[in-house]
C-alpha positions in Angstrom: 37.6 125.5 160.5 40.0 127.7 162.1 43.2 128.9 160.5 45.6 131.3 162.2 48.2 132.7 160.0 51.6 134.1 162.5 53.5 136.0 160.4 51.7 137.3 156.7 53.0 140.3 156.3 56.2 139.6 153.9 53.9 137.4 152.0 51.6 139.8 151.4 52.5 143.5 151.8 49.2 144.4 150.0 49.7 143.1 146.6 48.8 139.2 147.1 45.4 138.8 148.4 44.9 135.9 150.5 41.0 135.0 149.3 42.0 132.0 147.9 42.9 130.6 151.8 40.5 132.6 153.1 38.0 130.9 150.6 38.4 127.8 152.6 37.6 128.6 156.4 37.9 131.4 159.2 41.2 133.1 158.9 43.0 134.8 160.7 45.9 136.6 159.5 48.4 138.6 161.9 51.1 140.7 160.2 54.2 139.5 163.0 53.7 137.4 166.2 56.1 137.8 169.4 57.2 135.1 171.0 55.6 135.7 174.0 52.4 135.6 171.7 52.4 133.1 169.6 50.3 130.4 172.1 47.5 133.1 172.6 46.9 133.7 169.0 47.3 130.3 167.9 45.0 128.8 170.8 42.0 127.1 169.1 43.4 126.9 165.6 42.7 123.7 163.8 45.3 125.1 160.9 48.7 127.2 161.6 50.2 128.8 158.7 53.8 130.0 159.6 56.7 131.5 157.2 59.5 132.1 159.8 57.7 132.2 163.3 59.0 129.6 165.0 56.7 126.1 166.3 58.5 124.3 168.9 57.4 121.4 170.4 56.3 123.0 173.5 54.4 125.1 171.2 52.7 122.0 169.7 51.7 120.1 173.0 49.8 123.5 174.4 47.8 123.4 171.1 45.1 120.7 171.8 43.5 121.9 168.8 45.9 122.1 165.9 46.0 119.1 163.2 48.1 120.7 160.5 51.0 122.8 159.8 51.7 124.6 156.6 54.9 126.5 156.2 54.4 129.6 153.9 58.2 128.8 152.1 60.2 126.1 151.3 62.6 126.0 153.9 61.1 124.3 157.2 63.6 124.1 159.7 61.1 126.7 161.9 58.8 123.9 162.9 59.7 121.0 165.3 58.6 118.7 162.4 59.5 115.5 164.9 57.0 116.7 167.5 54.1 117.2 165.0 54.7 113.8 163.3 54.1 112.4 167.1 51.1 114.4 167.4 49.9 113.1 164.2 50.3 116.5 162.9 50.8 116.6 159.1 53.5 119.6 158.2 53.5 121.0 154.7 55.6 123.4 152.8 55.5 125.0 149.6 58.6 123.5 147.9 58.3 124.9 143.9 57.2 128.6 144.1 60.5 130.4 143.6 63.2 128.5 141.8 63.5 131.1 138.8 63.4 133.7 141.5 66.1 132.7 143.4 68.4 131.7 140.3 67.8 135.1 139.1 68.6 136.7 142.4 71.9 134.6 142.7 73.0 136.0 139.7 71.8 139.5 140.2 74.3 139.1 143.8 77.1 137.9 141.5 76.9 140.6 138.6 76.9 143.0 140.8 80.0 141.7 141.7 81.5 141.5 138.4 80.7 144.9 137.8 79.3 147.3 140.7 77.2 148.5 138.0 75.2 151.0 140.8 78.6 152.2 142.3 79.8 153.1 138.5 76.3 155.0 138.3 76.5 156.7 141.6 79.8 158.1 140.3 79.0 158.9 136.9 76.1 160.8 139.1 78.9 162.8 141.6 80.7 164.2 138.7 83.9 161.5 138.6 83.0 160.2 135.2 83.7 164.3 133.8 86.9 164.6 136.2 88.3 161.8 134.5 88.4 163.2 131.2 88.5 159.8 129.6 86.1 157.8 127.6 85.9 155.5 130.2 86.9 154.3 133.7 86.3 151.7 136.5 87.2 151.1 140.2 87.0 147.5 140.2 88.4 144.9 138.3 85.7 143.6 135.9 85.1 140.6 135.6 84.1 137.8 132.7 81.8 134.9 133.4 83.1 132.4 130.4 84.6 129.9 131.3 85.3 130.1 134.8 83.5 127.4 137.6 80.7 127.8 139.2 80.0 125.4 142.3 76.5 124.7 143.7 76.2 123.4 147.2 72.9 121.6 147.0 72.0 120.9 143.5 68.2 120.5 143.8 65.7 122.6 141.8 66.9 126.3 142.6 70.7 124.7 142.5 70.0 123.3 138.7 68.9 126.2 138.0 71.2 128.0 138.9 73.5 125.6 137.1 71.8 126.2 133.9 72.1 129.8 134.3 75.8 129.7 134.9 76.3 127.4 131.7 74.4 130.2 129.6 77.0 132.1 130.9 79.9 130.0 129.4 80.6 128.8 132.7 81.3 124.9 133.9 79.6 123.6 136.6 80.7 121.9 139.7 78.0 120.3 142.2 77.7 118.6 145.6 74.9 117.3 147.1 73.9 114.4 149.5 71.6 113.0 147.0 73.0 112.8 143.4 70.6 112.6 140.8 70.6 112.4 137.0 73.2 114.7 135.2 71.8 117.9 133.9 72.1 118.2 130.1 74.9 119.9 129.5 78.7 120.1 129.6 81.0 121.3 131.3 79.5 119.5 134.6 81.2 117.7 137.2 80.0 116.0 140.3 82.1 116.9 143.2 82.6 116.9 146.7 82.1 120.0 149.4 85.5 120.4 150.1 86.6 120.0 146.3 84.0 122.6 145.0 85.4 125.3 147.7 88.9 124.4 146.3 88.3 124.4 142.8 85.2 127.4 141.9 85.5 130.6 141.4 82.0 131.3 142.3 80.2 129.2 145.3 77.0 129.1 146.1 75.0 127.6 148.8 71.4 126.1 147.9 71.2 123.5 150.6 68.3 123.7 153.1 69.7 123.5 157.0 69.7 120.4 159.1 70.6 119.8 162.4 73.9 118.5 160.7 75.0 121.5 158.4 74.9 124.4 160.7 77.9 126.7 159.8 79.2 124.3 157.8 81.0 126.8 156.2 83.8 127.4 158.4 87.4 128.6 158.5 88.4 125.5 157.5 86.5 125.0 154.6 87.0 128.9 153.8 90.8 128.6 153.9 90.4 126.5 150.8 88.8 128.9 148.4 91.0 130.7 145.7 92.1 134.2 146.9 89.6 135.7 143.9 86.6 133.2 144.7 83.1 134.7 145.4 80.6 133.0 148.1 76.7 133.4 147.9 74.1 132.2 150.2 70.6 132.6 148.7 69.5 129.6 151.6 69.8 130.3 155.0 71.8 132.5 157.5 73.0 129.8 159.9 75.0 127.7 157.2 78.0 129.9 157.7 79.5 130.6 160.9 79.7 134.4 160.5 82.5 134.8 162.5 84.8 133.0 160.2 83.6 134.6 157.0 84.2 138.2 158.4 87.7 137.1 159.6 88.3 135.7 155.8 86.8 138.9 154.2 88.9 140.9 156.3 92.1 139.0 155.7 91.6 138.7 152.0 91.2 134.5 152.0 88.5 135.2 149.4 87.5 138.4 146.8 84.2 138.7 148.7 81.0 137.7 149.3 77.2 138.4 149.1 74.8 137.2 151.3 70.6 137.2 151.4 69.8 135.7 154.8 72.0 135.9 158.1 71.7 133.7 161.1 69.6 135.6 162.9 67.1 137.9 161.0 66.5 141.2 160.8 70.3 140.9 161.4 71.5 142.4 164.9 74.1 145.3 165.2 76.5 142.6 166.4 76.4 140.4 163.7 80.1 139.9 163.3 79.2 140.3 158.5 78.8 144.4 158.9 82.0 145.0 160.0 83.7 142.7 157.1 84.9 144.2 153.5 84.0 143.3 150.5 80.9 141.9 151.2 76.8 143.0 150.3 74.3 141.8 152.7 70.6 142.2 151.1 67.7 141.7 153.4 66.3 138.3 152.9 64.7 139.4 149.8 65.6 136.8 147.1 62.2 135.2 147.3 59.7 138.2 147.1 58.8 139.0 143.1 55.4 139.0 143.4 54.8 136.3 140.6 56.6 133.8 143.2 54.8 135.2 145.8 51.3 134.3 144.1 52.4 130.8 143.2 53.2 130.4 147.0 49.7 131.6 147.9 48.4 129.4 145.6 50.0 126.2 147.0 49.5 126.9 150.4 45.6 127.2 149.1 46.4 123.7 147.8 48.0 122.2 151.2 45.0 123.6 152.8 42.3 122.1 150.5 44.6 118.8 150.2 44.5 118.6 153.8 40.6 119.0 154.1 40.2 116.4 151.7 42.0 114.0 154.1 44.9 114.2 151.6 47.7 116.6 152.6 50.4 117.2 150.3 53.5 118.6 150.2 54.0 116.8 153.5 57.8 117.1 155.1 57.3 115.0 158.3 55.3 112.0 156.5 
């Protein structure tokens, strides 16, 4: 069986061996695939494995060969999943790998901005903490977690998390999401709507995957809402926010900042509108990449491999 693997390289940088996949047929792996590339590499493949190079339907219909898609991360909007469910083409991603990960990361993105903790040190560093000639200083206001809100946009497995996170913190919890399930165990929690969570937290962030309905979503309308000391964090995907609006509401201080993981377009362009704004950290799409999540996403793309062998795919997103 033939595997091609597009784009391998961020899943394994040289510290997360693929012979678990490679255990179970001819593989393939290229670090990056162009565009203009991706049909000549993929031709013949029985099995594409893909984290963020993109399968469009045109791609599918010139691939006589392939019978299955596995998408090396959670997030699948990269694959034309309609076109491959008409092909009979079973698509599979890997949808528990980094929940803990990304929690963790989301608060890493918001302590940082309750207390520059690496500015402070840089300074300390430069001399400014002996200038001072006090015991103590700070350039930014700090900031306590206890009791203020926290709103999730999205409250499936990373979003609970993140919820339970933020009530070891002392905070209460707002959510919204399309599909409400079961209350988490804890209080203060409230169910809300997407407008009333911008309105009402002092902390927002997004942990929705993107549809074809929720692209930039977050606007200036639903920006103008936020308190004037709020905080927005997208650990999910770029093209949730329009860009354009956020830097416009950085720069006219709507909200206290922002800090964002992934951008529309990535690696982000010198154009994006974000690197011109204040008060904001962009990090490079790295939220995802401890190796221990890493290894549990090799291991379950291993497992939508085999499961697919076996005439059993799991995992399956276009079913």
């Amino acid at each position: 069986m033939k595997m091609v693997c597009l784009d391998g390289f961020t899943l394994n940088p040289g510290d997360n061996p693929w012979t678990e996949v490679e255990a179970l047929g001819d593989l393939t792996v290229h670090d990056r695939t162009p565009a203009d590339q991706i049909l000549e590499r993929a031709a013949g493949a029985e099995v594409l494995l893909t984290n963020k190079t993109p399968i469009t339907a045109e791609t599918i219909a010139a691939l006589p060969d392939l019978k299955f898609i596995t998408v090396l991360a959670t997030g699948y909007n990269i694959v034309d999943t309609d076109a491959a469910r008409e092909r009979g083409i079973a698509v599979s991603n890997v949808p528990i790998y980094g929940t803990d990960t990304v929690a963790q990361y989301t608060f890493a993105l918001l302590l940082d901005h309750c207390h520059h903790v690496a500015h402070h040190s840089d300074r300390v560093m430069d001399g400014e903490w002996a200038r001072r000639g006090d015991f103590c200083f700070w350039d930014y206001p700090l900031i306590e977690l206890a009791n203020l809100k926290m709103g999730i946009i999205g409250f499936g497995r990373i979003g609970r998390r993140v919820g339970e996170l933020a009530n070891a913190f002392g905070m209460e919890v707002l959510a919204a999401d399309v599909y409400r399930g079961e209350d988490p165990g804890y209080q203060p929690f409230a169910w809300k709507e997407i407008e009333e969570v911008f309105s009402e937290a002092d902390v927002v962030s997004l942990h929705c995957p993107q549809t074809a309905d929720n692209v930039g979503f977050v606007n200036q309308a639903l920006l103008s809402k936020m308190k004037p000391n709020a905080f927005l964090i997208n650990t999910s995907r770029g093209a949730l926010i329009n860009e354009s609006d956020l830097a416009d509401a950085l720069n006219k201080d709507v909200l206290a900042g922002a800090a964002v993981d992934v951008v529309s377009k990535e690696p982000i362009t010198d154009d994006n509108p974000l690197l011109g704004a204040k008060n904001i950290r962009i990090t490079p799409h790295m939220a995802w990449g401890t190796l221990a999540a890493r290894t549990r996403l090799m291991g379950t793309t291993a497992d939508n491999v085999r499961a697919y062998q076996q005439g059993k795919p799991i995992n399956v997103v276009n079913g």
